[in-house]
DOMIGU-879836 format. One record per residue (C-alpha): x, y, z; residue number from 0. Coordinates in nm, 3 decimals, decimal comma. Layout:
<sites>
@east->X&north->Y&up->Z&n->NUM
...
</sites>
This chain:
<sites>
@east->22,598&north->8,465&up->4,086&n->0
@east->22,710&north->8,575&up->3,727&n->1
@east->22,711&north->8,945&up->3,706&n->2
@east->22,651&north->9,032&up->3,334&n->3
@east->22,874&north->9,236&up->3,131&n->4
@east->22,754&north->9,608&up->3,110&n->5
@east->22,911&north->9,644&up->2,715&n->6
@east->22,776&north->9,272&up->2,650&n->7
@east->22,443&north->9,451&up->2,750&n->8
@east->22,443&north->9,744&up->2,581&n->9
@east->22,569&north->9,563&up->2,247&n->10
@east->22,242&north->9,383&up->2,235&n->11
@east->22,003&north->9,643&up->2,316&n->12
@east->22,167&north->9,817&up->2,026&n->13
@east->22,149&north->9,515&up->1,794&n->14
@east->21,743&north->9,499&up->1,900&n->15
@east->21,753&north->9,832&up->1,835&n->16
@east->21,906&north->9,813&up->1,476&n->17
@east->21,730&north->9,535&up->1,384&n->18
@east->21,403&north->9,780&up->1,392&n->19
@east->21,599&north->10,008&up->1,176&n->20
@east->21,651&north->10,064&up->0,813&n->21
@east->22,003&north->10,178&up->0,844&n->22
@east->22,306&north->10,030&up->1,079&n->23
@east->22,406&north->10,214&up->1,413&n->24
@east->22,775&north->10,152&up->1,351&n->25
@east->22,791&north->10,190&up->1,744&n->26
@east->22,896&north->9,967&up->2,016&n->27
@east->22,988&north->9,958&up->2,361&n->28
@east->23,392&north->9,914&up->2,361&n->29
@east->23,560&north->9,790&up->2,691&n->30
@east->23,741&north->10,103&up->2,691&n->31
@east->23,384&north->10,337&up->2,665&n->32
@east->23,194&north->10,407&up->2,974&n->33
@east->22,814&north->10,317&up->2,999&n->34
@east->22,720&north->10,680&up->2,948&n->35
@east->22,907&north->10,755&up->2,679&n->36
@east->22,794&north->10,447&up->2,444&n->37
@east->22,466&north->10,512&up->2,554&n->38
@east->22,498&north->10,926&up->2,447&n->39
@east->22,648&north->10,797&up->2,109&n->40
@east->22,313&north->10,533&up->2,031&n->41
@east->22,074&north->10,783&up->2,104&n->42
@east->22,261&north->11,027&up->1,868&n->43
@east->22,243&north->10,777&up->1,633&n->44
@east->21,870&north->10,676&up->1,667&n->45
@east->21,841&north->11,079&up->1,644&n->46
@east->21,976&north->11,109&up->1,321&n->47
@east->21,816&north->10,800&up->1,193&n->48
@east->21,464&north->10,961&up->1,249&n->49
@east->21,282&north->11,038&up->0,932&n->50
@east->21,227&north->11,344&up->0,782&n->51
@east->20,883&north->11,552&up->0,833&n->52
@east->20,781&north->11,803&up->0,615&n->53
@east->20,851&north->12,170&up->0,741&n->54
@east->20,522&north->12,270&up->0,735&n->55
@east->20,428&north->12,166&up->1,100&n->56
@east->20,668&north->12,440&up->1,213&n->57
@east->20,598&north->12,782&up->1,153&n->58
@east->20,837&north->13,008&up->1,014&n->59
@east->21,081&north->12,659&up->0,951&n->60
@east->21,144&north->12,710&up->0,548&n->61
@east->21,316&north->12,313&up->0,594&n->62
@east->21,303&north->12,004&up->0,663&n->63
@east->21,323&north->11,920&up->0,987&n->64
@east->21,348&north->11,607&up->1,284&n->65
@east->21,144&north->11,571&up->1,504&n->66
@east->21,302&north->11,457&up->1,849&n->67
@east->21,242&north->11,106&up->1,968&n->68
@east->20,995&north->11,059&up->2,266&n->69
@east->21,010&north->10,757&up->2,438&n->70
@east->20,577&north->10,630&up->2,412&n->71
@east->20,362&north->10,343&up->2,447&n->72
@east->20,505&north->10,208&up->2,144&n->73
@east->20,856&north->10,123&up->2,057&n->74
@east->20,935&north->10,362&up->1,765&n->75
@east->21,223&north->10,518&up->1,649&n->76
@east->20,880&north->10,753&up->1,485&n->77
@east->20,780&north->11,071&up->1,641&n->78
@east->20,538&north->11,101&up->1,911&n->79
@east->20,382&north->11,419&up->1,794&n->80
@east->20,254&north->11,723&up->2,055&n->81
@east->19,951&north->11,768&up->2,052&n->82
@east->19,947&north->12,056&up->1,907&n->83
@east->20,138&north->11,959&up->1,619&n->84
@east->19,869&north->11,687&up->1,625&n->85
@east->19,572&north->11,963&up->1,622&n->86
@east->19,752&north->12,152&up->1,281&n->87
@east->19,703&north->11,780&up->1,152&n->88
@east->19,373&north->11,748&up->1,232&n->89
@east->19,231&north->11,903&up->0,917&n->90
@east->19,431&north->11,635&up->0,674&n->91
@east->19,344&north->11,376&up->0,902&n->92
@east->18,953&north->11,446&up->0,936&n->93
@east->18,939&north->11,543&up->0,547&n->94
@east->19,122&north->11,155&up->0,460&n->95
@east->18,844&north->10,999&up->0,748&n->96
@east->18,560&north->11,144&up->0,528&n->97
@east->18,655&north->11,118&up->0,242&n->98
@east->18,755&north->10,708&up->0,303&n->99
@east->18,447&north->10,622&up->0,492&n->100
@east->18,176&north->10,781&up->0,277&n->101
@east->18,443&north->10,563&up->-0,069&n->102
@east->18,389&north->10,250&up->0,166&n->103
@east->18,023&north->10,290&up->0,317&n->104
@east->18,168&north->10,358&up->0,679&n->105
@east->18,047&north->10,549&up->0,930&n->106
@east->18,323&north->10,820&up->1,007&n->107
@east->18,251&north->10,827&up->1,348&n->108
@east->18,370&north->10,445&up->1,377&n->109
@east->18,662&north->10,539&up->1,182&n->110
@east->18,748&north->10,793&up->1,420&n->111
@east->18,696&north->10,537&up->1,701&n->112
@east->18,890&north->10,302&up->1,579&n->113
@east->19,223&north->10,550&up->1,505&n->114
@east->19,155&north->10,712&up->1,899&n->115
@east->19,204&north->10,382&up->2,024&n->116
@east->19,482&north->10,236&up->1,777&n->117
@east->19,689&north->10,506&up->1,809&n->118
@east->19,548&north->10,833&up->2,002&n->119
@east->19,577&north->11,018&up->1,647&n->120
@east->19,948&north->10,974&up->1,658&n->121
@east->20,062&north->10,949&up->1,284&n->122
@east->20,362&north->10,739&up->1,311&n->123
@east->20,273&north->10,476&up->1,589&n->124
@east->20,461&north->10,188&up->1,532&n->125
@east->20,336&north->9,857&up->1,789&n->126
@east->20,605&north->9,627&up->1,943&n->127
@east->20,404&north->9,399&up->1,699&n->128
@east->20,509&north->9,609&up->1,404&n->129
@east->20,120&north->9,790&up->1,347&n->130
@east->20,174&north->10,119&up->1,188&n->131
@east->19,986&north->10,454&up->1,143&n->132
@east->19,677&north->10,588&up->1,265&n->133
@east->19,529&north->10,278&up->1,235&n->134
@east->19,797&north->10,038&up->1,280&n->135
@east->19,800&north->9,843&up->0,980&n->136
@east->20,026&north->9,519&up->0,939&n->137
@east->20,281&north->9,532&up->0,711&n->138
@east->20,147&north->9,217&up->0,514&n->139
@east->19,793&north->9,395&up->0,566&n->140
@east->19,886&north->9,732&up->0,448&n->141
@east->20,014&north->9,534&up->0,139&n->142
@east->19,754&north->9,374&up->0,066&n->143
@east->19,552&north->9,675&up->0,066&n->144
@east->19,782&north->9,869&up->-0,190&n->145
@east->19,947&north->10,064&up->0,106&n->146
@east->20,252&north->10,144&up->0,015&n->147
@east->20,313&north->10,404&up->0,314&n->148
@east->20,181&north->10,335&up->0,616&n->149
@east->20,254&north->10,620&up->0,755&n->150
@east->20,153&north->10,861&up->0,483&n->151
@east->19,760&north->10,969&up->0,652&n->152
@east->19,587&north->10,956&up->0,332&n->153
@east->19,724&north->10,605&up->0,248&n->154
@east->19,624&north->10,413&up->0,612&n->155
@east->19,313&north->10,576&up->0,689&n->156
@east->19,210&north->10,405&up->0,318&n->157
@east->19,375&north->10,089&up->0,422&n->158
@east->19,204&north->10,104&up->0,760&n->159
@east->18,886&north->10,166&up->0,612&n->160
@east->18,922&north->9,960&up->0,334&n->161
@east->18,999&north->9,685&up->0,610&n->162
@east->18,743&north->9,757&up->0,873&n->163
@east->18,449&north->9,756&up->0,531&n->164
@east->18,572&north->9,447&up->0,457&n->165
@east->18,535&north->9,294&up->0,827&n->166
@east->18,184&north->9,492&up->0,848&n->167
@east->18,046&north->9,275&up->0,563&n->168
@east->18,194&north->8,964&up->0,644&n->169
@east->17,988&north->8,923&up->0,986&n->170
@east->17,701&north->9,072&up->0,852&n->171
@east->17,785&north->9,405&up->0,962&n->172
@east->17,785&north->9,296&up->1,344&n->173
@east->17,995&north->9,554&up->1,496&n->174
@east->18,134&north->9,345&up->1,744&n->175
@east->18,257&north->9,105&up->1,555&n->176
@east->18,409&north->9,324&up->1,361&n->177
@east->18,624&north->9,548&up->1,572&n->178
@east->18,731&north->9,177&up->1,710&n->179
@east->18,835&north->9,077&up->1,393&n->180
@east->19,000&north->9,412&up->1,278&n->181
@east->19,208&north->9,339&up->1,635&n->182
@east->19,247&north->9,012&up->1,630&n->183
@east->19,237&north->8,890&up->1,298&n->184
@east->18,915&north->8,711&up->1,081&n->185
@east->19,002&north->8,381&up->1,127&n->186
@east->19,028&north->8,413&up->1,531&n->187
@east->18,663&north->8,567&up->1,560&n->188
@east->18,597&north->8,231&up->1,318&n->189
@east->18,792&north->8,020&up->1,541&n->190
@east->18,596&north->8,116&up->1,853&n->191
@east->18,216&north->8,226&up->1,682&n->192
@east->18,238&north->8,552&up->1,870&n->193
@east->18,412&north->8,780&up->2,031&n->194
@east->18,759&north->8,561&up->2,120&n->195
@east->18,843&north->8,526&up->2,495&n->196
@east->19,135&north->8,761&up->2,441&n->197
@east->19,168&north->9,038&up->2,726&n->198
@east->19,285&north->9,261&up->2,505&n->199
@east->19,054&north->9,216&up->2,225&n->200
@east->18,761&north->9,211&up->2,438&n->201
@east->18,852&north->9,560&up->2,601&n->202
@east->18,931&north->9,714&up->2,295&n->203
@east->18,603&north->9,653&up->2,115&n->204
@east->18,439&north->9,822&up->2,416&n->205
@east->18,707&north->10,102&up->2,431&n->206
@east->18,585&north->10,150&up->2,045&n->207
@east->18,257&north->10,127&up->2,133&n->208
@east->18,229&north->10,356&up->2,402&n->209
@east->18,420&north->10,621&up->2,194&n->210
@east->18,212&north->10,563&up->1,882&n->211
@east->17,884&north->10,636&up->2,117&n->212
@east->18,072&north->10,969&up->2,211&n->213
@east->18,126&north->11,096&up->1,908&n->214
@east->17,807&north->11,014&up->1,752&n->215
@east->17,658&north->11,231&up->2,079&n->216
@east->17,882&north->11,492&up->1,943&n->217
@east->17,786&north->11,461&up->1,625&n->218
@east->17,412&north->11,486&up->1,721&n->219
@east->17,482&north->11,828&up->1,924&n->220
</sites>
């Protein structure tokens, strides 16, 4: 049996790795490096890589500052905020939800579904797929919604919106149908005249159900 080559290895998780990123690693793993050590330099790298978040989600910070990278459910070289730096967003996020759903005739508890379960109200989710945001938008989607940040709150929870109005009215605002299609795409809810016989899909429209029935409870308390 071949036994593979630890640098060989390394040198293409950090070429999957960069190929993610905006800006080159300049690392690799040379014969003469240990494991460790080549692995300590990439994750310095993807460190320093990590964008910039405004200061204001630290108190007393009077910069910019990174935020450290967390390994999550998504592959990101993005934050996975606390959640308490999650709860000082809340306001910003909550104010963009209203504001978007009563421009696009949604109801902002659907809204709020939909971001719990795209992205647990994690601003910079990023999807092995490549979904960003709050409400993981698709980079061709987010364009053609005039999105031209997908991680900026204000800008995807309009594209969302924007995107889950347009889905609403397109089968007859049947709910179902629509969270289907805002997961798995119009033309696969066409395809299959329903709900299609995706696992995933199918489970998430419940999942958004279910936490669109809990929040309209709490909204009725």
């Amino acid at each position: 049996m071949n036994i593979p080559n630890i640098s060989d290895l390394l040198n293409q998780k950090i070429a999957e790795i960069e190929a993610r990123l905006p800006v080159k690693l300049n690392i690799s793993a040379a014969g003469d490096q240990d494991f460790e050590n080549a692995l300590n330099e990439a994750s310095s790298a993807l460190e320093s890589a990590a964008p910039l978040i405004g200061s204001e989600f630290f108190t007393g910070s009077a910069s910019k500052t990174r935020y450290p990278l967390v390994s999550g459910s998504y592959e990101s070289v993005y934050p996975r905020l606390s959640q308490t730096q999650i709860q000082e967003l809340m306001p910003r996020i909550e104010a963009a939800i209203e504001s978007c759903s009563s421009q696009y005739g949604v109801d902002p508890q659907l809204v709020r579904a939909v971001i719990k379960q795209e992205s647990g109200f994690q601003p910079f989710a990023l999807s092995t797929s490549g979904a960003m945001g709050l409400m993981q938008l698709m980079p061709g989607t987010a364009a053609g919604l005039g999105v031209t940040d997908a991680y900026n709150i204000e800008q995807n929870i309009k594209g969302g919106t924007q995107y889950l109005c347009y889905q609403l009215k397109a089968f007859d605002g049947d709910l179902r149908l629509a969270l289907a299609a805002y997961n798995a795409g119009p033309n696969a809810v066409r395809k299959y005249s329903g709900i299609p016989p995706y696992a995933q899909t199918q489970s998430y429209v419940e999942k958004v159900l279910n936490s669109y029935d809990m929040y309209r409870s709490l909204g009725d308390n």
